[in-house]
DSSP file (Angstrom, degrees, kcal/mol; ACC not computed):
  #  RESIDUE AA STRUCTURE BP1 BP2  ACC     N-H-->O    O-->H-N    N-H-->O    O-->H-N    TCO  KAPPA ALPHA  PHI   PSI    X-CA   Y-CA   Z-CA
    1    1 A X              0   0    0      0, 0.0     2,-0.0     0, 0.0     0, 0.0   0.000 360.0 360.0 360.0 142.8    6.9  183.8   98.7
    2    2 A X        -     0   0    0      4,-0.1     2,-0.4     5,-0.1     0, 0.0  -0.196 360.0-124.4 -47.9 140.5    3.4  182.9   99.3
    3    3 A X  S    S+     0   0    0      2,-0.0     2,-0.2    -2,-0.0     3,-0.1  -0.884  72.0  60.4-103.5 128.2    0.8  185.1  101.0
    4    4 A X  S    S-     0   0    0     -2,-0.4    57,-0.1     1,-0.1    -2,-0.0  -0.700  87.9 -85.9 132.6 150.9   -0.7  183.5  103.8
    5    5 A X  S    S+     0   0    0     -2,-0.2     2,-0.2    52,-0.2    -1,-0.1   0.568  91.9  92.0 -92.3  -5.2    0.1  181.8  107.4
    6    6 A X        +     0   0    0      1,-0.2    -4,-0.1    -3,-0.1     3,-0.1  -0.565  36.3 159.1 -77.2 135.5    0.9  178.5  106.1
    7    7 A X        +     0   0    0     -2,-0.2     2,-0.8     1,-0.1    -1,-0.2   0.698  45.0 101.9-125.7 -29.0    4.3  177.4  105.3
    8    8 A X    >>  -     0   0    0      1,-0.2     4,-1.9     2,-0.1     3,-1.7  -0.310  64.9-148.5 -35.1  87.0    4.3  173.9  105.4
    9    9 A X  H 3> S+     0   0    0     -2,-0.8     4,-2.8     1,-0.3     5,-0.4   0.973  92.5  46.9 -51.6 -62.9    4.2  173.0  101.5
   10   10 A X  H 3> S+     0   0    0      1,-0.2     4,-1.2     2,-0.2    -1,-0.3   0.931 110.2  48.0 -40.6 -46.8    2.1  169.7  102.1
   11   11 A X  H <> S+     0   0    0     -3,-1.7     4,-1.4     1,-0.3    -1,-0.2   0.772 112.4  54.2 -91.5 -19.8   -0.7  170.9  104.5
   12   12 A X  H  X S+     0   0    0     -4,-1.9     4,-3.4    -3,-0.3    -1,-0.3   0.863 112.0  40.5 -69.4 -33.7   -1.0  173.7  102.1
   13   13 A X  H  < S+     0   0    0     -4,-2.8     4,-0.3    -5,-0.3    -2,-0.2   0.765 115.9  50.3 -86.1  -6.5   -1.5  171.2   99.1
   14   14 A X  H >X S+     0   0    0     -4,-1.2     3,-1.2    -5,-0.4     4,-0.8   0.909 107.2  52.3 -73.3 -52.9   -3.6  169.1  101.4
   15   15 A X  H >< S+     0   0    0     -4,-1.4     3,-2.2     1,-0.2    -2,-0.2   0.919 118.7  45.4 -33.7 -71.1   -5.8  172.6  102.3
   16   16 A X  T 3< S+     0   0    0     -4,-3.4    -1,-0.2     1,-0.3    -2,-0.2   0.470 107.0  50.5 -90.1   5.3   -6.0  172.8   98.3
   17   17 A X  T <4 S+     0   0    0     -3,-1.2     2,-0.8    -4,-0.3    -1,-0.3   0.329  80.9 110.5 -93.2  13.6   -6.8  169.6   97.2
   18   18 A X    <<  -     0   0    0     -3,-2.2     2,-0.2    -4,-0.8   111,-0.1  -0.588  48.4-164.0 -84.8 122.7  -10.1  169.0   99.8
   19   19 A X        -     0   0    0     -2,-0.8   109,-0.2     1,-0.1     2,-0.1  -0.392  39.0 -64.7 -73.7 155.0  -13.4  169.0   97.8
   20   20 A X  S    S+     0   0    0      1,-0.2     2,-1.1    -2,-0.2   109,-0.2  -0.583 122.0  14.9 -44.9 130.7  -16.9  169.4   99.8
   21   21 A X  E    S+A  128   0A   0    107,-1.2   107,-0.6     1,-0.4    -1,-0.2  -0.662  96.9 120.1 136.7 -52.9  -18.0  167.3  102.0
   22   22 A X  E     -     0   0A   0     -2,-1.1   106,-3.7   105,-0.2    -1,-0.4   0.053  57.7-129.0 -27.4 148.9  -14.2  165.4  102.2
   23   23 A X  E     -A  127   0A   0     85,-0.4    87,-2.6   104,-0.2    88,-0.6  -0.849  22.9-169.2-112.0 160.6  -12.6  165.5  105.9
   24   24 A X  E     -Ab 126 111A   0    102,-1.0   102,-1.0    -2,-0.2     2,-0.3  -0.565  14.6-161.9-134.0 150.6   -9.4  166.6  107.1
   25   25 A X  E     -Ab 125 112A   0     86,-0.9    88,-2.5    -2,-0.3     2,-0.4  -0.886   5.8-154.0-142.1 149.7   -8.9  165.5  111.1
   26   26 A X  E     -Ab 124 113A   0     98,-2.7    98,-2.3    -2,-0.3     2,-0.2  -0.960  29.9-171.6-113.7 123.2   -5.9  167.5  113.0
   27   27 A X  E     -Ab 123 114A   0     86,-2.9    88,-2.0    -2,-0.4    96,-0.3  -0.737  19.5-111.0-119.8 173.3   -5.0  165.1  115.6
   28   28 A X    >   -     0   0    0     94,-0.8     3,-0.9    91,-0.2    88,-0.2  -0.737  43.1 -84.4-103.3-177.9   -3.0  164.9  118.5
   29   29 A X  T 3  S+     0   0    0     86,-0.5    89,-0.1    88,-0.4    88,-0.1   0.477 120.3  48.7   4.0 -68.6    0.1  163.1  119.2
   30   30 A X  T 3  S+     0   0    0     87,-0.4    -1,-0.3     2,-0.1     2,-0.3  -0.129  71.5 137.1-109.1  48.8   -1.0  160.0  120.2
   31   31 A X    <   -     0   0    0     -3,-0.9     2,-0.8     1,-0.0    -4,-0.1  -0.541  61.9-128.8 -73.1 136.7   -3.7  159.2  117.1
   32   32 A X        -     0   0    0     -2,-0.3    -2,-0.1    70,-0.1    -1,-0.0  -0.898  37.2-158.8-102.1  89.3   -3.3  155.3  116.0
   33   33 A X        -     0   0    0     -2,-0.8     2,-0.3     1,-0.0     6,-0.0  -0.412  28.4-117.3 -73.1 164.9   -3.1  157.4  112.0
   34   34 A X    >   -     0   0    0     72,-0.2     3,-1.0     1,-0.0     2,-0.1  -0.877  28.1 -87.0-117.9 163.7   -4.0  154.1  110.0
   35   35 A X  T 3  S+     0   0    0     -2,-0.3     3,-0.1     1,-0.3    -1,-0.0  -0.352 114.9  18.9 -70.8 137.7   -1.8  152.5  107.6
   36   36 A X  T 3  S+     0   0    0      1,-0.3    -1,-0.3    -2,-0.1     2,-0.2   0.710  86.6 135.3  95.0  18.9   -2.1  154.0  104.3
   37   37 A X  S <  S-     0   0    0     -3,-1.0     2,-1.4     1,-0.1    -1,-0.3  -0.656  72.3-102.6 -99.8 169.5   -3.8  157.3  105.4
   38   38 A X  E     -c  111   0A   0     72,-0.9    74,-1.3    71,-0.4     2,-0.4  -0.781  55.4-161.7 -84.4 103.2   -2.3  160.5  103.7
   39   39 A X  E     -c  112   0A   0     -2,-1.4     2,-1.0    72,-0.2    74,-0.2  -0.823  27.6-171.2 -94.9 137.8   -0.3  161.5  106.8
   40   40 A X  E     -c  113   0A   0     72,-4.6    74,-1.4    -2,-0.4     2,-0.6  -0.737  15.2-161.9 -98.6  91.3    1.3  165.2  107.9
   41   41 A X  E     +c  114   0A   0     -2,-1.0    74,-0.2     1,-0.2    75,-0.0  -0.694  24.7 160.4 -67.7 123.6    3.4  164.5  110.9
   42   42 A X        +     0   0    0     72,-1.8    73,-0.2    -2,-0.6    -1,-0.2   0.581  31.7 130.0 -61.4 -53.5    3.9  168.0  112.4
   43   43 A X        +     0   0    0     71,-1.4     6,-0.2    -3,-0.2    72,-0.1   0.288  24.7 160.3 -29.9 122.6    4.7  166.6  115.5
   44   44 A X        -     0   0    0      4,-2.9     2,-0.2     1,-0.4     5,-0.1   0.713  66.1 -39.9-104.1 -63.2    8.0  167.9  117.0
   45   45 A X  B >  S-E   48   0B   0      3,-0.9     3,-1.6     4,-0.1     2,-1.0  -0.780 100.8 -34.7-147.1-141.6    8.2  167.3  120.6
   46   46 A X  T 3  S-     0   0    0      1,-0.3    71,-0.2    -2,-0.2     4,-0.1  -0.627 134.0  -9.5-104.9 124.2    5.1  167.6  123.2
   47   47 A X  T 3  S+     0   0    0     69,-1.9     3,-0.4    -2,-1.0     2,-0.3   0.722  96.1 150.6  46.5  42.9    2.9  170.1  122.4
   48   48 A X  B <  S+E   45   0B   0     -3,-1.6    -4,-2.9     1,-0.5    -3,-0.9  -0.980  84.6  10.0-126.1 108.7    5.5  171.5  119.5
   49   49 A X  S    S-     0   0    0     -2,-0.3    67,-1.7    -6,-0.2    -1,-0.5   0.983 102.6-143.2 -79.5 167.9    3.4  172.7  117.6
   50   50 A X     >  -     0   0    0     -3,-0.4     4,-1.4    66,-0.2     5,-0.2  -0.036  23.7-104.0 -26.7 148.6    0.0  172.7  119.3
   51   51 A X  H  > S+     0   0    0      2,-0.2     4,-1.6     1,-0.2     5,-0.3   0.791 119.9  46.5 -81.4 -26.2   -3.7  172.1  118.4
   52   52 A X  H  > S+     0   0    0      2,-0.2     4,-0.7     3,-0.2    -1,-0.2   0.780 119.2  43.0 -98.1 -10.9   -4.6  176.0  118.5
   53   53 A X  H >> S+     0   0    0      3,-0.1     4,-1.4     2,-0.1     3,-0.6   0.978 120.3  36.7 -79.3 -43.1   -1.6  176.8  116.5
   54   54 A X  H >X S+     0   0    0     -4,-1.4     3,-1.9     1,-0.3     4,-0.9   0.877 125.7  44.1-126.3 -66.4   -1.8  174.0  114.0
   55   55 A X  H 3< S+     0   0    0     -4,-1.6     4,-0.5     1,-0.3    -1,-0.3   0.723 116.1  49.0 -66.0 -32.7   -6.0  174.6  114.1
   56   56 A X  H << S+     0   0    0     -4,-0.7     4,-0.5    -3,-0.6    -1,-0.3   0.871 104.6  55.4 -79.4 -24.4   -5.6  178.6  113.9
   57   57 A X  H << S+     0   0    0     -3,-1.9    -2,-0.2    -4,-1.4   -52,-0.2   0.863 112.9  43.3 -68.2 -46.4   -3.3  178.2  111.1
   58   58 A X  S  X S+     0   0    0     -4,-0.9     4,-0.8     1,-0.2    -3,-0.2   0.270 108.3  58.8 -76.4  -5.0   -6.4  175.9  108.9
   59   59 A X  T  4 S+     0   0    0     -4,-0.5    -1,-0.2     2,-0.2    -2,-0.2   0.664  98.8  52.2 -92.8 -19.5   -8.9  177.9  109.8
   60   60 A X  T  4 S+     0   0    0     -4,-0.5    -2,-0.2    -5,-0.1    -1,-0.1   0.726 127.5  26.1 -87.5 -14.8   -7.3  180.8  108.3
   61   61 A X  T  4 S+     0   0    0      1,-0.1     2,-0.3   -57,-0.1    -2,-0.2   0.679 109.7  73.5 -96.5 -28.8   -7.0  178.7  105.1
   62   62 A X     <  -     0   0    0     -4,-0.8     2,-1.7     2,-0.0    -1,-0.1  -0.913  66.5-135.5-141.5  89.4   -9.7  176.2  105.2
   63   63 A X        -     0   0    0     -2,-0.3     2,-2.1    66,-0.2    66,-0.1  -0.374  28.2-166.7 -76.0  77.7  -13.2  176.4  104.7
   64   64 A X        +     0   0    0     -2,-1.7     3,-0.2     1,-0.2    64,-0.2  -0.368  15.3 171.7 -62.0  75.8  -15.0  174.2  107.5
   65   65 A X  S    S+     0   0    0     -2,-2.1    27,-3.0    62,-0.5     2,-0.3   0.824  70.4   9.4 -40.8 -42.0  -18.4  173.4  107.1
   66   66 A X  E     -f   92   0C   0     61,-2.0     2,-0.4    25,-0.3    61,-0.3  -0.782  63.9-161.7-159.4 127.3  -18.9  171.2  109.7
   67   67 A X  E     -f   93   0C   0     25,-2.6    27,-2.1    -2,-0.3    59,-0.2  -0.850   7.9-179.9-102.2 116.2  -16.6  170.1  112.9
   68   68 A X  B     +D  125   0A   0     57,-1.7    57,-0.6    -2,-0.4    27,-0.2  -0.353   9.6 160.5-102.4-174.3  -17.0  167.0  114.9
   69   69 A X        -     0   0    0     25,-0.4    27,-1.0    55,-0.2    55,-0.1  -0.770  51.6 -43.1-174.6 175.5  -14.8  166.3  117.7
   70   70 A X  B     -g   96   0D   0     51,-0.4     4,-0.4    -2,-0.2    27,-0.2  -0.061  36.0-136.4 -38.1 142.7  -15.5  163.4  121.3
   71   71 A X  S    S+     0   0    0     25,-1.4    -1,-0.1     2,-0.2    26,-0.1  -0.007 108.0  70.2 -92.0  21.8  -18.7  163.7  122.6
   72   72 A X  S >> S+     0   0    0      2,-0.1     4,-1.9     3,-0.1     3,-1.6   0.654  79.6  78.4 -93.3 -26.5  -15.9  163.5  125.9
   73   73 A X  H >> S+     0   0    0      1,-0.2     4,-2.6     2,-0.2     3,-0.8   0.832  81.1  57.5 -74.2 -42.8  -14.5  166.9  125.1
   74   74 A X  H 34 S+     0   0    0     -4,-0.4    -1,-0.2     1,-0.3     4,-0.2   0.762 123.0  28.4 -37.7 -41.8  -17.3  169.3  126.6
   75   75 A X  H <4 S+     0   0    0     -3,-1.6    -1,-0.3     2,-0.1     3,-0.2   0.616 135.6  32.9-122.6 -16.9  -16.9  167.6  130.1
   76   76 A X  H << S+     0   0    0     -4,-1.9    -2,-0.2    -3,-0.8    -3,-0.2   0.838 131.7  22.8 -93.9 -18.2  -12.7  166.6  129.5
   77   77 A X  S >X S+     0   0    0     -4,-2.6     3,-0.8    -5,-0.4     4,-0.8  -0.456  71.2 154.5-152.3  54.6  -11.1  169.3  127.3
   78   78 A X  H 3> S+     0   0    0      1,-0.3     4,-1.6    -3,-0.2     3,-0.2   0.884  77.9  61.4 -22.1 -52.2  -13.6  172.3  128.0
   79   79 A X  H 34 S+     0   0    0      1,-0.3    -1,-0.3     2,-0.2    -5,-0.1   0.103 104.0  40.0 -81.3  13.9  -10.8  174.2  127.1
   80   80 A X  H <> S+     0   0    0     -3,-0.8     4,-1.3     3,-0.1    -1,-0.3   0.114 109.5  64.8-120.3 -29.4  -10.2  172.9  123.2
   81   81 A X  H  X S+     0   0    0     -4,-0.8     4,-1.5    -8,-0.2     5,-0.3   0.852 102.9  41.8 -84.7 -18.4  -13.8  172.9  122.7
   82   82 A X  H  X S+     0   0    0     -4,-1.6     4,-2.6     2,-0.2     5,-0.5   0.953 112.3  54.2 -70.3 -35.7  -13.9  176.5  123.1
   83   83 A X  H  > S+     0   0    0      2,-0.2     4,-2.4     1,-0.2     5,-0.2   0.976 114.2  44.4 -54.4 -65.1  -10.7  177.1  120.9
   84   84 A X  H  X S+     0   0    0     -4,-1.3     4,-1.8     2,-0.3    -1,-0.2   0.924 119.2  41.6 -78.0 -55.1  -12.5  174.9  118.0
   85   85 A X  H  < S+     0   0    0     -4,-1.5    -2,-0.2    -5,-0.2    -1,-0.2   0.954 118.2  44.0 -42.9 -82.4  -15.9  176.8  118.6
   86   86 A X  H  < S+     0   0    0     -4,-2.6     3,-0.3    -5,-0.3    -2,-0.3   0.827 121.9  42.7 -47.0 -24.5  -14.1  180.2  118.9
   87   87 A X  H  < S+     0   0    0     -4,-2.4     2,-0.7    -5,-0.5    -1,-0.2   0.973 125.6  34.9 -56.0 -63.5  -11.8  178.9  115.5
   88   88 A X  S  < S+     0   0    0     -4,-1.8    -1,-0.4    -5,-0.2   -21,-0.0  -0.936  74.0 147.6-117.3  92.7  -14.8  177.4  113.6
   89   89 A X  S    S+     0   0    0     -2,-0.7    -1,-0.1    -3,-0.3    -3,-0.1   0.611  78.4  45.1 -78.6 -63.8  -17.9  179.9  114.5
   90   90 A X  S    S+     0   0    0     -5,-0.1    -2,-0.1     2,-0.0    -5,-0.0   0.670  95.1 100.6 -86.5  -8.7  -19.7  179.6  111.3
   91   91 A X  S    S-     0   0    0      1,-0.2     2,-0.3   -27,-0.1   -25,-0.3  -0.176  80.4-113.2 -65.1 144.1  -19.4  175.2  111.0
   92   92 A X  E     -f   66   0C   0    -27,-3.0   -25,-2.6   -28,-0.0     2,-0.4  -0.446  42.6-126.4 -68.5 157.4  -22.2  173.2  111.9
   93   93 A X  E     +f   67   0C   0     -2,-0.3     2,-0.5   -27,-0.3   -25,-0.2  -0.957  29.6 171.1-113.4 119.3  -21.1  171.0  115.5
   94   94 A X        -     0   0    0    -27,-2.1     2,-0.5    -2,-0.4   -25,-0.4  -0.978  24.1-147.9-150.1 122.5  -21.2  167.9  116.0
   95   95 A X        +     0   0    0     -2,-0.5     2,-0.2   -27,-0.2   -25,-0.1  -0.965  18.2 176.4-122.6 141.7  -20.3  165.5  118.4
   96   96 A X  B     -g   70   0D   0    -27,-1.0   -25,-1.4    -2,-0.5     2,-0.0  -0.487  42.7 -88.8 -96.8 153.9  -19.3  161.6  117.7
   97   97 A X     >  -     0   0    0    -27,-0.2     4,-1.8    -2,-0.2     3,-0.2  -0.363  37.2-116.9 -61.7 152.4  -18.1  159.1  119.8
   98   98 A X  H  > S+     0   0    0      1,-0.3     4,-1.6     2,-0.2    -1,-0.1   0.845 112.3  62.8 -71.5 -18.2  -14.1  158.9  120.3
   99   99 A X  H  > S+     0   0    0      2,-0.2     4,-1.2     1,-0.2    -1,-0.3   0.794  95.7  52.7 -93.4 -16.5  -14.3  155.6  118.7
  100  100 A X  H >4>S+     0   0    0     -3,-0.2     5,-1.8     2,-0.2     3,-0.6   0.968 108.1  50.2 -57.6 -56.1  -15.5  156.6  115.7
  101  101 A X  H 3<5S+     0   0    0     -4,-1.8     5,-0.4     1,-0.3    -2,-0.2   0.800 109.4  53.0 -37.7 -52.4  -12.8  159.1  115.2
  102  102 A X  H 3<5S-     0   0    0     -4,-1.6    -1,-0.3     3,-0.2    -2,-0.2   0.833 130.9  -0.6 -73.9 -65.4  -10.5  156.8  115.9
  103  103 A X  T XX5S+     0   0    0     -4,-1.2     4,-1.9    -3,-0.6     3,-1.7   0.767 129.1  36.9-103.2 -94.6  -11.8  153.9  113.2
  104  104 A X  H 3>5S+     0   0    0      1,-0.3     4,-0.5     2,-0.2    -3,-0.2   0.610 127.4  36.0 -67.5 -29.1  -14.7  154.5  110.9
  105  105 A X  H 34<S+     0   0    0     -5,-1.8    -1,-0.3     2,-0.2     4,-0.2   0.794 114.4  56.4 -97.7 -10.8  -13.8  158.7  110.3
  106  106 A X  H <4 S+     0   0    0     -3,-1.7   -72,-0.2    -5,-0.4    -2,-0.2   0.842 103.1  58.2 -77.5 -46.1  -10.1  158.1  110.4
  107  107 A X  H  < S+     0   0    0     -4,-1.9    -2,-0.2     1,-0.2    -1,-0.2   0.599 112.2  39.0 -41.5 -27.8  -10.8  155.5  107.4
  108  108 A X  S  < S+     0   0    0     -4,-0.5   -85,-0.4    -5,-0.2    -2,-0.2   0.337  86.6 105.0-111.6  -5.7  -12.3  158.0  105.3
  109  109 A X        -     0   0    0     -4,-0.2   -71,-0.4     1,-0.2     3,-0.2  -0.567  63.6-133.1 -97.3 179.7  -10.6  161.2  105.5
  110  110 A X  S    S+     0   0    0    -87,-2.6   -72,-0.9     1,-0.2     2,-0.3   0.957  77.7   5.4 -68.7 -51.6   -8.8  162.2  103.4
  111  111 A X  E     -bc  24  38A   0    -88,-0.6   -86,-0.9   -74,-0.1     2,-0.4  -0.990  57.5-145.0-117.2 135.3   -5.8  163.4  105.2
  112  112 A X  E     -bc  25  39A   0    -74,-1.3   -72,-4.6    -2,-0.3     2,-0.6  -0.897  11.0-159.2 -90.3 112.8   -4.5  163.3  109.0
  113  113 A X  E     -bc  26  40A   0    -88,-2.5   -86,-2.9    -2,-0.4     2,-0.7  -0.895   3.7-154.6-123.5 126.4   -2.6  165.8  110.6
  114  114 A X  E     -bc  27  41A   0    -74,-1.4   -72,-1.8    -2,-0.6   -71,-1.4  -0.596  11.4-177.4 -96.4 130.3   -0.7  165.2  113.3
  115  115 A X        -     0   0    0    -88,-2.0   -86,-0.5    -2,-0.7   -65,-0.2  -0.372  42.0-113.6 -95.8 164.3    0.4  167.9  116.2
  116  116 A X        +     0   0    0    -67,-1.7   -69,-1.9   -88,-0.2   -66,-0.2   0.496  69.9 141.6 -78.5  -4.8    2.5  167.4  119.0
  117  117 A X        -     0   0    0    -68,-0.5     2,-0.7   -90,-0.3   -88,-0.4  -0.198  37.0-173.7 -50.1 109.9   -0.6  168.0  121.0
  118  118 A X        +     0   0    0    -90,-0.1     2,-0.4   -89,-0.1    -1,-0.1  -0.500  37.5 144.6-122.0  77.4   -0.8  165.8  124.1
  119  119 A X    >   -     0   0    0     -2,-0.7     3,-1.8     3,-0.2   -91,-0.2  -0.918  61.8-110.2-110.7 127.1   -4.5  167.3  124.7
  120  120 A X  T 3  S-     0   0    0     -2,-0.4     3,-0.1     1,-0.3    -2,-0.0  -0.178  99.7  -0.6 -50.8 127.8   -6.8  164.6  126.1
  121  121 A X  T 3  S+     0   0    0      1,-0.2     2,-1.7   -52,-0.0   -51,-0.4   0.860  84.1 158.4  52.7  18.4   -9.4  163.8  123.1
  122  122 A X    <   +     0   0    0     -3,-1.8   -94,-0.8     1,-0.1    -3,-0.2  -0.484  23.1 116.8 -91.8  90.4   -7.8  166.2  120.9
  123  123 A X  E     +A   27   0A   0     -2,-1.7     2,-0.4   -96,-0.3   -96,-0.2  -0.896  37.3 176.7-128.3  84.4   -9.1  164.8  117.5
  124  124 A X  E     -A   26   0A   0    -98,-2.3   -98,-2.7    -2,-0.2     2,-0.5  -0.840  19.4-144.7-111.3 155.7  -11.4  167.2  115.6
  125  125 A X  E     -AD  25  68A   0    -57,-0.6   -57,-1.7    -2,-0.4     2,-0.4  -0.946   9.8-158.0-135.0 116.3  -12.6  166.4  112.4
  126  126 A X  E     -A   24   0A   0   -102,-1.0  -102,-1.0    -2,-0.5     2,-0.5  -0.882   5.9-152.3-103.4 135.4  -13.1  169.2  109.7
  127  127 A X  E     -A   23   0A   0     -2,-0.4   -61,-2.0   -61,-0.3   -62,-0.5  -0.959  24.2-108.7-111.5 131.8  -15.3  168.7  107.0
  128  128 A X  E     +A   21   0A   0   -106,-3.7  -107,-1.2  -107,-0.6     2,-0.2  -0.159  45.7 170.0 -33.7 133.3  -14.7  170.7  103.3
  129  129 A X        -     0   0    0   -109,-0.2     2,-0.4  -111,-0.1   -66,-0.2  -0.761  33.2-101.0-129.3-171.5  -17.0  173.3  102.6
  130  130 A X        -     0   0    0     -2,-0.2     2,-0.8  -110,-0.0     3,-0.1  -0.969  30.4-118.7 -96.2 123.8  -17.6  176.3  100.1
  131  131 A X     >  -     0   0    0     -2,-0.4     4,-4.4     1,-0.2     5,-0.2  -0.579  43.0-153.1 -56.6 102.4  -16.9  180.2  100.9
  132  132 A X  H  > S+     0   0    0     -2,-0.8     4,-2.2     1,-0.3     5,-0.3   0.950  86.9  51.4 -46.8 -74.1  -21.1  180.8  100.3
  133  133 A X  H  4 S+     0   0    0     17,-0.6    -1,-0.3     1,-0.3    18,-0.1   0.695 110.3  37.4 -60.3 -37.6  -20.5  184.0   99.5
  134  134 A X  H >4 S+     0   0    0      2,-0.2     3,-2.6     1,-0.1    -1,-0.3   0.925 118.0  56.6 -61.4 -65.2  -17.9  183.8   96.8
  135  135 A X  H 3< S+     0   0    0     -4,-4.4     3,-0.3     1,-0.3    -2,-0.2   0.868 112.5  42.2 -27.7 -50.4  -19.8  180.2   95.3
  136  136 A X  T 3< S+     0   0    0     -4,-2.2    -1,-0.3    -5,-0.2     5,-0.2   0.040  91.0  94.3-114.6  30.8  -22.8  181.8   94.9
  137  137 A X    <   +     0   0    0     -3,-2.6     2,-0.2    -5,-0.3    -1,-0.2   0.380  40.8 105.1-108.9  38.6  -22.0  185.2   93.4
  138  138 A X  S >  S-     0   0    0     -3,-0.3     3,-1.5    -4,-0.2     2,-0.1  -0.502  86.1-100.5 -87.2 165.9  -22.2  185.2   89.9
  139  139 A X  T 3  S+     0   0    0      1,-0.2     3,-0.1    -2,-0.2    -1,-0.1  -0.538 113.0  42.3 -90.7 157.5  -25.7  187.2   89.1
  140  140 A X  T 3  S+     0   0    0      1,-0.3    -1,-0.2    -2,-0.1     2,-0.2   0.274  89.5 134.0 102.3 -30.4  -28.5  184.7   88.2
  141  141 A X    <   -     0   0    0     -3,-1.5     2,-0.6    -5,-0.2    -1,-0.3  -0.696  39.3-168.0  -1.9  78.0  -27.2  182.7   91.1
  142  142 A X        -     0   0    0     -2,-0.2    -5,-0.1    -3,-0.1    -3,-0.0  -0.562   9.3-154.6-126.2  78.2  -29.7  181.3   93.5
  143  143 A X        -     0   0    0     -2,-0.6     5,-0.1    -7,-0.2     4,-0.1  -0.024  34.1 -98.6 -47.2 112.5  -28.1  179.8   96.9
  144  144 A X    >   -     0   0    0      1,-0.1     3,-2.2     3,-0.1     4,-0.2  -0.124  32.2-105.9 -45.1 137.0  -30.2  177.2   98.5
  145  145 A X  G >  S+     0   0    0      1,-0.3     3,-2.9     2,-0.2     4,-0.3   0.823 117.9  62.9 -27.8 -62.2  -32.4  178.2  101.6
  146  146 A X  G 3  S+     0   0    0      1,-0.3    -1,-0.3     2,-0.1    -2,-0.1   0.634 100.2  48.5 -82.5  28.2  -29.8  176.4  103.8
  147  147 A X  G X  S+     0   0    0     -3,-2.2     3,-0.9    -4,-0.1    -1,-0.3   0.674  85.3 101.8-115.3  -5.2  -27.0  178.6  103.0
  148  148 A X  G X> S+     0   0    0     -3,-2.9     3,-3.2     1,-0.2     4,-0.7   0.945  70.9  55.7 -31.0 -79.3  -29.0  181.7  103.6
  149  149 A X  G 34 S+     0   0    0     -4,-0.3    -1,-0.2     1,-0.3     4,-0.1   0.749 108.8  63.2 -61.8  -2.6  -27.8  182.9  107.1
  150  150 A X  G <4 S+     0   0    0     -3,-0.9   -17,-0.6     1,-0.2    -1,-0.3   0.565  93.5  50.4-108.7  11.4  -24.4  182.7  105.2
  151  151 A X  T <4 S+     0   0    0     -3,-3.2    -1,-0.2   -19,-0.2    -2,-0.2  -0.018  97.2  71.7 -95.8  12.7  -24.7  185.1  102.7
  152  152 A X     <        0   0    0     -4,-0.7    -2,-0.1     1,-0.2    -3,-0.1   0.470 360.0 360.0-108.8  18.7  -25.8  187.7  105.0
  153  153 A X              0   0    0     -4,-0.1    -1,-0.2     0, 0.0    -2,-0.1   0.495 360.0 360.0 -82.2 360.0  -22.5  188.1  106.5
């Protein structure tokens, strides 16, 4: 058996096919997924499974560079934007409008995963990154200036 918190064989082959700069968004329930997107229904019943399991689960796999989510959640869903800060620490932050997530970022990522989550504006958008430290540590190696404060961890 495989070592690691994932068990779902798909969201694990989604996890290992994401390149840099590709996005993942973990949505909830009631995301309009678009036809033709690569979807992972999770969804069981409401809030079976959840956005902090589903989100704690990719973060433990999943290298996030940078995490958008509504520029509604700070003042609607306080409480999912701390869970996605407190997930996703080292990610750059960013908030978009809900109506991009919804059409223009939904079009492009790669894959959509869907929770049972029926958390208001819970749509967060992970973008692929590199583990810095691992990328850049063959000797000889010289990691651009904006990856610095992430090799000194």
């Amino acid at each position: 058996m495989k070592r690691g918190t994932i068990l779902n064989a798909e969201l694990n082959h989604a996890i290992a096919s994401m390149g840099h700069g590709e996005t993942m968004i973990v949505c909830d329930a009631g995301f309009p997924i678009p036809r033709g997107a690569w979807r992972i229904d999770l969804a069981v019943t409401k809030d079976v499974p959840d956005l902090d399991t589903v989100l704690s689960a990719i973060a433990g796999d999943f290298v996030a560079e940078k995490v958008s989510y509504a520029d509604t959640l700070p003042n609607h869903n306080p409480a999912l934007l701390a869970t996605v800060k407190r997930l996703f620490p080292d990610a750059e932050h960013a908030m978009v409008t809900h109506e991009s997530i919804l059409g223009e970022l939904a079009s492009k990522a790669k894959v959509i995963v869907r929770t049972g989550a029926f958390d208001p504006w819970g749509n967060i958008v992970l973008g692929s990154g590199v583990d810095v430290p691992r990328w850049f540590d063959k000797p000889g190696v010289v990691a651009p200036a904006y990856y610095a404060s992430k090799l000194r961890k």
